[in-house]
N, C-alpha and C positions, 0 to 999 in steps of 0.2 A: 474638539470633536463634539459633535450635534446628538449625541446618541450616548446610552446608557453603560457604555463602554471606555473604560481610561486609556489612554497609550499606550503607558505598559501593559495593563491588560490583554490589547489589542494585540500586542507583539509576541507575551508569553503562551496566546494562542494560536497561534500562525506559527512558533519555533515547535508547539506539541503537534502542530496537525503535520509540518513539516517532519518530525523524529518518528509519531505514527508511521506514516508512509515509506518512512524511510526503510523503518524497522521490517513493514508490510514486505516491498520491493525485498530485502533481504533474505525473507523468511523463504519466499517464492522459494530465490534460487538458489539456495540452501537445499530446501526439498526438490528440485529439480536434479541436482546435483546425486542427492541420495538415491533417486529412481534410478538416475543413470548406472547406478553403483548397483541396482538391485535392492535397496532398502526399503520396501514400500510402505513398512509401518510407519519408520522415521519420517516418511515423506510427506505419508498424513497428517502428521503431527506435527510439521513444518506448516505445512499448507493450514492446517488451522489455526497454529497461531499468525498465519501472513493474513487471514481474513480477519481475526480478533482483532488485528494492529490497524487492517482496513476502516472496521467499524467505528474504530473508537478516533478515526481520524474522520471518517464520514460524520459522527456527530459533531466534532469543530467544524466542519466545513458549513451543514446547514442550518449549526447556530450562527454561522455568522452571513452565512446568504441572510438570514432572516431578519439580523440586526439591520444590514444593508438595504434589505427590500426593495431591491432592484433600483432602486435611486444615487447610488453612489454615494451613499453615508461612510461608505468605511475607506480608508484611504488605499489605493494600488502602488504597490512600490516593488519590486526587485523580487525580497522575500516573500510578498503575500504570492505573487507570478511562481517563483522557486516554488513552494512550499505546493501549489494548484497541482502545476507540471511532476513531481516527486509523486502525488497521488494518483494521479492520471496515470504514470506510466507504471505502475506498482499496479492497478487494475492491473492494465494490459499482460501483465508479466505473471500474474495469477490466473487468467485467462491462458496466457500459453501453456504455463507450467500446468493447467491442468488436463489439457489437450496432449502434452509431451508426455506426463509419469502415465497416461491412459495409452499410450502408443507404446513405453516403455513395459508395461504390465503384458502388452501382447508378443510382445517378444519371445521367442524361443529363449528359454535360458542361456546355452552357449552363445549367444549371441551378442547376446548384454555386457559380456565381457570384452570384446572387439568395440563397442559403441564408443 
């Protein structure tokens, strides 16, 4: 590799930015889960640590865009795609869930229980 980056390196960054995300996705619907339940403090508190897990995988990600600099310095293989996609979809699912526990909050209380 052409760049200031070792293999291993390269790899034990893509399995953090991939277990971030994972952690992220998790955290969601965890808190989603808890709104459903009526939990909304747990929920918050889910959902802040799914954005903490976001951030801290969004820094692997545009340290290594930056490494790369849009020239293809860093190699594409299976896991760095895995690892992209696991983040991508951990957004989107923070995005729902935060649309979902804000729908659940409006709810009639008896309600919540039948959901």
């Amino acid at each position: 590799m052409s760049i200031n980056l070792e293999q291993q390196d390269f790899e034990q960054q893509i399995i953090e930015l991939l277990v971030h995300a994972g952690s992220a996705r998790s955290s969601a619907l965890m808190a989603l889960q808890q709104a459903k339940e009526g939990n909304f403090q747990q929920a918050g508190v889910l959902m802040e640590e799914s954005r903490q897990e976001t951030r801290a995988a969004h820094i692997i990600q545009t340290k290594l865009i930056g490494l790369d600099e849009g020239c293809g310095k860093l190699p594409i293989n299976l896991i760095t795609v895995h690892a992209q996609d696991h983040l991508m979809n951990a957004m989107v699912i923070q995005d729902l869930a935060d649309n979902m526990i804000d729908l659940y909050q409006r709810l009639p209380v008896p309600d919540r229980q039948t959901v």
